[in-house]
C-alpha positions in Angstrom: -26.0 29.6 -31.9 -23.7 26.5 -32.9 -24.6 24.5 -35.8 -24.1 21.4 -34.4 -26.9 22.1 -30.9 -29.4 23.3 -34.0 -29.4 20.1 -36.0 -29.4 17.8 -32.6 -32.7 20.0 -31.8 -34.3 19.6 -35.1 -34.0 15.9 -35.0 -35.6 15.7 -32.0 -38.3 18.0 -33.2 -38.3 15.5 -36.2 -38.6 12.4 -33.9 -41.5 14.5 -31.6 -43.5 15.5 -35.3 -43.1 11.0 -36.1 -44.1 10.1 -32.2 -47.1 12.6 -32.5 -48.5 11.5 -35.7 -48.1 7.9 -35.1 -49.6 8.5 -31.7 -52.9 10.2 -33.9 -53.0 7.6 -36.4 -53.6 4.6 -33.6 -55.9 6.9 -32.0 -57.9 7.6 -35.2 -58.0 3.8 -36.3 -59.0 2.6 -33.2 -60.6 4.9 -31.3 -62.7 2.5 -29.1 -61.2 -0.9 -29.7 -57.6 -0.5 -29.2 -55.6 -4.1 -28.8 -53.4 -4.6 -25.7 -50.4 -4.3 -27.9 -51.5 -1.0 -29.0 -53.0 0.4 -25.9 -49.4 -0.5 -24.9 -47.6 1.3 -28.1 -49.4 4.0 -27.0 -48.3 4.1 -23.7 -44.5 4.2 -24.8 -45.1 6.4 -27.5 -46.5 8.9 -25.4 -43.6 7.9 -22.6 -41.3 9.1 -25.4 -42.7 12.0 -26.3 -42.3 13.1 -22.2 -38.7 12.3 -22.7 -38.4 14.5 -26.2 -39.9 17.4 -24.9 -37.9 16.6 -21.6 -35.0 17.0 -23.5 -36.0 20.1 -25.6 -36.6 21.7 -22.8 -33.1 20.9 -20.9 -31.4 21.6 -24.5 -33.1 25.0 -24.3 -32.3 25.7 -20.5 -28.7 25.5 -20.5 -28.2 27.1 -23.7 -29.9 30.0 -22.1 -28.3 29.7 -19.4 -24.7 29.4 -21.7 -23.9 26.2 -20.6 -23.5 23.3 -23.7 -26.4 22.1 -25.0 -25.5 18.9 -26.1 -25.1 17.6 -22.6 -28.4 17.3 -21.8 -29.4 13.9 -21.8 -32.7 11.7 -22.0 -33.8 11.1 -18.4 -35.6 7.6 -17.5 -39.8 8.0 -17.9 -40.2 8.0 -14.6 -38.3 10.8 -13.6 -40.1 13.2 -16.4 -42.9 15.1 -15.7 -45.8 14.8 -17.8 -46.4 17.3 -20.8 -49.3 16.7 -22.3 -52.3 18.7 -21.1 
């Protein structure tokens, strides 16, 4: 496995573990009274996430598949599938 596909992986991990606790501390603060703005942060943050995991999972596919990792790319919100269950 090449150094350089690891360290592009664990920064996305790092960037999924920020979104995801971010995303838990407006849901605990503000459970029932979320602002507009944040209803709205939350809506982006968890757009991201899709993308992340999006992107893990294309990262993981071609290197299986022995193809470089490091071309897989984010893909617009719209065209990723929802991941959260």
């Amino acid at each position: 496995m090449g150094g350089m596909s690891d360290s592009q992986e664990s920064s996305i991990l790092s960037r999924i573990s920020d979104l995801v606790s971010e995303e838990r501390d407006l849901r605990e603060q503000s459970e029932h009274r979320l602002t507009p703005e944040e209803r709205q942060r939350m809506r982006r943050l968890e757009q991201e996430l899709d993308q992340c995991w999006d992107l893990l999972r294309q990262r993981r596919a071609r290197e299986e598949f022995g193809d470089d990792p490091d071309a897989a790319h984010v893909r617009p919100a719209g065209e990723v599938e929802d991941y959260r269950q």
